[in-house]
N, C-alpha and C positions, 0 to 999 in steps of 0.2 A: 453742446451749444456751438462752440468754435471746435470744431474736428481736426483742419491743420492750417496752418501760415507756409503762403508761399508767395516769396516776393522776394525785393534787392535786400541781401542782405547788408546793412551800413556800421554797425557795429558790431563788437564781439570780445567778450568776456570771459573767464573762467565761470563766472555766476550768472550772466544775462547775454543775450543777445539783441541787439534793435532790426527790427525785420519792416521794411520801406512796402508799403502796396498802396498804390495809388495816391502816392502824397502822402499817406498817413504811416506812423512810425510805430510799430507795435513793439511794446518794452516785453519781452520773455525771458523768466527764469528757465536755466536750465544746470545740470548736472555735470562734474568735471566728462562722464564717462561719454556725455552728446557735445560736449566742447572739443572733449579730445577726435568726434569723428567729421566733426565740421571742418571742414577742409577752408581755406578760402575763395572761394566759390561766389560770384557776384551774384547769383540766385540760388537762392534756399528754400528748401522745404519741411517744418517739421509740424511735427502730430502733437497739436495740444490737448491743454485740460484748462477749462478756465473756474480757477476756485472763486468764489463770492463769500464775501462776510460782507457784512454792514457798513464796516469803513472805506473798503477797499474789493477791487475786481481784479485778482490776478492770474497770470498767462504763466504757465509752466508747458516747455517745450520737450520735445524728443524727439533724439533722430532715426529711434528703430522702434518699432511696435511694443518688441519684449519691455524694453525700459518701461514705458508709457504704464502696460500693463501692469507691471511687476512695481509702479506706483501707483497707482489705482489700488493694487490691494494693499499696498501698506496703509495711505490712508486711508482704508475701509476699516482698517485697528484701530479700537481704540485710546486714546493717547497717544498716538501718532498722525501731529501735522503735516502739513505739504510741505513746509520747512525742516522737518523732521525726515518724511521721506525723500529728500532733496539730498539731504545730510547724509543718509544714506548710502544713496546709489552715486553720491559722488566719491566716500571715502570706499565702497565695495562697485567691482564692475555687477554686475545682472548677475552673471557667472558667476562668480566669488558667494553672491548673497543667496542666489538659487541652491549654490550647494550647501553654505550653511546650514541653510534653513531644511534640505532634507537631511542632512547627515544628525541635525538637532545639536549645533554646534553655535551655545548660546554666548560664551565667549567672544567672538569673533565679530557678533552683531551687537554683542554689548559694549568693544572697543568704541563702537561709533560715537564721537560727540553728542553729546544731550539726549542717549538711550542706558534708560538704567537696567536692570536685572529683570525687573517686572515686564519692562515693555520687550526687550529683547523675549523673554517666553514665550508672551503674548503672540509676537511675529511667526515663533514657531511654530506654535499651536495651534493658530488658525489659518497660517498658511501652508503648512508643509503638504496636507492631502491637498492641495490646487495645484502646489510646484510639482509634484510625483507625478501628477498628468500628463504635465508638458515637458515633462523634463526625461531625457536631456537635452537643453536647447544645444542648438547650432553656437559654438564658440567664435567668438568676434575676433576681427583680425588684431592683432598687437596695437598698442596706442602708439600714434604716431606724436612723437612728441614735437615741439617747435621751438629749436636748442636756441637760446636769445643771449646776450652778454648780461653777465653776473648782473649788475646792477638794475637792470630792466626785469630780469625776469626775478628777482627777488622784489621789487617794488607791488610786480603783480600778482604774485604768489602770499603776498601780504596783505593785499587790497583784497582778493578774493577770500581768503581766511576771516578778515573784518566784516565783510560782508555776511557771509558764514554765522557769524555771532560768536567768534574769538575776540578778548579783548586784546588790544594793540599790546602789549606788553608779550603776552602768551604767543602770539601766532609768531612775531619775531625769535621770542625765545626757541619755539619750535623748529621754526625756518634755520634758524642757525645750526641748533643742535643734526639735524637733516643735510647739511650743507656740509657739514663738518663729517660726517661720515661718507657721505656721497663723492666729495667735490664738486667744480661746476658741472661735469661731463652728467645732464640730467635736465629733465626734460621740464618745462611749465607746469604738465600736469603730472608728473613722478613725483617734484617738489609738495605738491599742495596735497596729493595724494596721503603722503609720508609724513607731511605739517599734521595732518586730520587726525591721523591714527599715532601720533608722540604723545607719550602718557603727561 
């Protein structure tokens, strides 16, 4: 329906972005792995998906095609959401999940927030002959992280875990525990990364 958004970009999230065309403000979920390649760039463009339910019409963005794809088939499982595959491809890059899923490395996709054992299979099973097609993709260049003073970039490595659907107690507990091995020397999305996948 909406193929892609390109316009001013005016905000920008670990979870959303707001994308300006013509006066009007387009609210888009997106994933740590299309946050981390969005550069800040006063014009944007990325490749959506617009989900519909009854209450609600929402905009899930991407800034490479694989990602887009490689959500497309998760939500085509099911018991996997858009918030589910969201969840996903932000705590695994495409790469990381591509191989998973042909190596059948259920583990690793079961780490993810709110996927249990069942739905991690599931992911396998029905997708691993699709990823062996195209696989091996082309590997993405390193995440460029955007190194911000302690305070700020824990406020929003917190903010975006809440969003997530951590509750506020767990995500700090995680952020800490992360911080506490790391130091500051570590990036917005390395934090939030590492927050996802702390048991």
């Amino acid at each position: 329906m909406i193929a892609y958004l390109k316009g001013k970009l005016v905000y920008k999230d670990p979870t959303y972005v707001i994308i300006d065309i013509s006066g009007v403000g387009y609210h888009v979920k997106i994933s740590l792995q299309t946050y981390s390649k969005i550069k800040d760039e006063e014009q944007i463009m990325l490749l959506t998906y617009l989900h519909i339910k009854e209450d609600a019409h929402t905009l899930f963005g991407f800034k490479e095609e694989a990602e887009k794809k490689l959500f497309l088939n998760l939500t085509s499982i099911s018991g996997v959401g858009p918030t589910t595959g969201l969840m996903i491809l932000s705590s695994l890059s495409t790469e990381e999940l591509e191989q998973a899923i042909v190596s059948e490395d259920f583990k690793t996709i079961q780490n993810v927030k709110g996927v249990g054992a069942k739905t991690a299979q599931r992911i396998v099973l029905e997708l691993k002959d699709k990823i062996k097609k195209d696989y091996p993709t082309e590997s993405s260049s390193a995440n460029l992280g955007f190194i911000k003073s302690n305070n700020k970039i824990k406020e929003e490595a917190l903010q975006a875990l809440i969003t997530l659907g951590f509750p506020k107690a767990t995500a700090e507990k995680n952020i800490a525990a992360v911080l506490k091995k790391t130091g500051m020397d570590i990036s917005l999305e390395e934090l939030i990364k590492a927050s996802l996948k702390t048991p």
